[in-house]
C-alpha positions in Angstrom: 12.6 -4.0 -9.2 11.2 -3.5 -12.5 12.3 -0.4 -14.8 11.0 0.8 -17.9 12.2 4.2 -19.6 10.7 5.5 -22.4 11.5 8.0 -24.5 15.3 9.4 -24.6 18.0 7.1 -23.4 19.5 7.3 -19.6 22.6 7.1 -18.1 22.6 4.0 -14.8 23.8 6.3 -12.9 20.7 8.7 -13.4 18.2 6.1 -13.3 19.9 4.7 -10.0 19.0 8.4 -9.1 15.7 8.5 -9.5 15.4 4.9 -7.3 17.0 6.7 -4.4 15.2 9.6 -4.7 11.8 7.4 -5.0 13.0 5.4 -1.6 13.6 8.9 0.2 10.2 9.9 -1.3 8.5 7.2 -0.3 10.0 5.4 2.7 8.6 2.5 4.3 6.6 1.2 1.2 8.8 -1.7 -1.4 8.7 0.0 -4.8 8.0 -2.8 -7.2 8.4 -0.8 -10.4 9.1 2.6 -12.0 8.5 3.6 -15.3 10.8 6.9 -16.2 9.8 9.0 -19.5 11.9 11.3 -21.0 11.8 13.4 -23.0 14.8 16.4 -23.6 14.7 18.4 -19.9 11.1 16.8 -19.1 11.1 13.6 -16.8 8.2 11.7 -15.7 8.2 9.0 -12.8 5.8 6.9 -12.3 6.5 4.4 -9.4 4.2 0.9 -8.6 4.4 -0.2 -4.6 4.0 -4.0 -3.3 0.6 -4.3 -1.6 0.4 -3.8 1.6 -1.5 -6.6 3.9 -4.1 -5.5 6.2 -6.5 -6.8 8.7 -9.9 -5.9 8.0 -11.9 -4.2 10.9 -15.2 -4.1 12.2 -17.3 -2.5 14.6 -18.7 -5.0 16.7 -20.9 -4.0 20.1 -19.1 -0.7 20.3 -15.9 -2.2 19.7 -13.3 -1.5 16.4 -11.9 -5.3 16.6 -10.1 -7.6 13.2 -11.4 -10.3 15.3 -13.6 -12.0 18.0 -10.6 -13.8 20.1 -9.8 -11.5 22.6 -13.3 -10.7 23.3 -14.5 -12.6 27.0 -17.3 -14.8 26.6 -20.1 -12.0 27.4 -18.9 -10.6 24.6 -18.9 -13.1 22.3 -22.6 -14.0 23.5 -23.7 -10.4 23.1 -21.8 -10.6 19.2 -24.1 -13.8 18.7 -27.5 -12.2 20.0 -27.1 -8.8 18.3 -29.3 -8.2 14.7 -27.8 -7.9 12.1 -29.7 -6.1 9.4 -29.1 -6.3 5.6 -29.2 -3.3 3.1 
């Protein structure tokens, strides 16, 4: 993980702090960076995820599918004969 602070000087045990507290924050997403800025009493966290991968989804024939291969083959033929129209 990545850390910048700007502005007045931290402690490790403050900024290890503010990573826990981003985890708690945010659990379940991988925080790739933080950027802390400080300034007297004032603190400011900015933290950066990892990208989540996703399958894209369609409607196709009535159907929210990512893809065609668990469709039986009267659904694929009806997914080959529909129109598809262009904007």
């Amino acid at each position: 993980m990545q850390i910048n602070v700007i502005g007045d000087q931290l402690s490790q045990e403050e900024i290890n702090a503010y990573i826990d507290y981003g985890r708690k924050k945010y659990r379940g997403r991988k925080i790739s960076a933080m950027t802390v800025r400080a300034d007297g009493e004032f603190v400011d966290l900015k933290y950066e995820f990892t990208d989540i991968p996703f399958e894209r989804v369609r409607r196709i024939t009535g159907y929210l599918v990512g893809t065609l291969d668990r469709f039986n083959n009267g659904k694929r033929a009806e997914e080959k004969d529909r129109v598809k129209h262009s904007v």
